[in-house]
C-alpha positions in Angstrom: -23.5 0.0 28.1 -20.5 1.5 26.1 -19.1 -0.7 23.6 -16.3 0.3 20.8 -14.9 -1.6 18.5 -11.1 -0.9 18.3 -11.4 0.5 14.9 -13.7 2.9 16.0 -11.8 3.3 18.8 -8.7 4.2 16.8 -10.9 6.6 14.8 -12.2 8.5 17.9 -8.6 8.7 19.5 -7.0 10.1 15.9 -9.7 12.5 15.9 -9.2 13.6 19.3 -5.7 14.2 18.4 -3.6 11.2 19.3 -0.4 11.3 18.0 -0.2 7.7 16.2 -2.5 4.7 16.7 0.4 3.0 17.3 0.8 5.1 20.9 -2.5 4.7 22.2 -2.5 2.6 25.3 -5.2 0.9 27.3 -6.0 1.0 31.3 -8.5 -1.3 33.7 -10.0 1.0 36.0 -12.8 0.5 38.9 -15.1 3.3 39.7 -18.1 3.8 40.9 -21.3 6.1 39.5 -22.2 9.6 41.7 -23.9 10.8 40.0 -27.1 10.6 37.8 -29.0 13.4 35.7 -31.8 12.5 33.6 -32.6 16.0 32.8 -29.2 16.7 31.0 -28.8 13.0 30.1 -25.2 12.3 32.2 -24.0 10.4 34.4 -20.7 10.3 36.2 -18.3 7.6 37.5 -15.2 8.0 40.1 -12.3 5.9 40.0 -10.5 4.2 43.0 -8.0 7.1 42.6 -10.9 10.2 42.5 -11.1 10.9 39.0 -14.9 11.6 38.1 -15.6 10.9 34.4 -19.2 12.4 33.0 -20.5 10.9 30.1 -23.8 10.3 28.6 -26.7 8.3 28.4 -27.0 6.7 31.5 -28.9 4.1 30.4 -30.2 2.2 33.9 -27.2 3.0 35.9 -28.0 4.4 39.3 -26.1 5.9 41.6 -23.8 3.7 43.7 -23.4 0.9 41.1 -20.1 -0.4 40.3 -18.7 -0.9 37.2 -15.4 -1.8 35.3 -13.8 0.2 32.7 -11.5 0.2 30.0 -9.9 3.2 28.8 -8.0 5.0 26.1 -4.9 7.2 26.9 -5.5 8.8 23.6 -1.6 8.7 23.2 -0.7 11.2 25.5 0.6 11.5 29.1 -2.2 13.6 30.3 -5.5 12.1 31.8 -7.5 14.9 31.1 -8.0 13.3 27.3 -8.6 10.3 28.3 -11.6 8.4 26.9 -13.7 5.3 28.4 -13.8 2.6 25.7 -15.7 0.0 27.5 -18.0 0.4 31.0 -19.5 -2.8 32.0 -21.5 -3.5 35.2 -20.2 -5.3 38.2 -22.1 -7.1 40.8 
């Protein structure tokens, strides 16, 4: 599963531009994976509100499990940016 520690956390968002660590802001979110793709490696998760995040390494995730997330606003207003800090598998 994806696991960050928030210092590395605070290193990816500054990298990824955030303005100050001191912005950055954290959000719960339930989704569930649609898709899997072993040939490129991905997988991809939609939110409650139809966001689809891809990301990679799918690990043993199949489609149609849930999971709960924590993610990084990476200090700004816009979602695109976003990144998922912790996706852990619900029952």
């Amino acid at each position: 599963m994806l696991g960050f520690t928030i210092a590395t956390l605070v290193s990816i968002a500054t990298t990824f531009g955030a303005n100050t660590t001191a912005n950055l802001g954290f959000y719960p979110v339930s989704a569930q994976v649609v898709e899997v793709n072993s040939a490129s490696n991905t997988w991809a998760i939609e939110d409650t509100r139809g966001h689809v995040w891809e990301m990679t390494e799918p690990e043993d995730w199949m489609v149609g499990d849930n999971c709960s997330c924590i993610f990084c606003d990476n200090g700004t207003e816009n979602i695109i940016d976003d990144i998922p800090c912790v996706v852990r598998y619900v029952e």
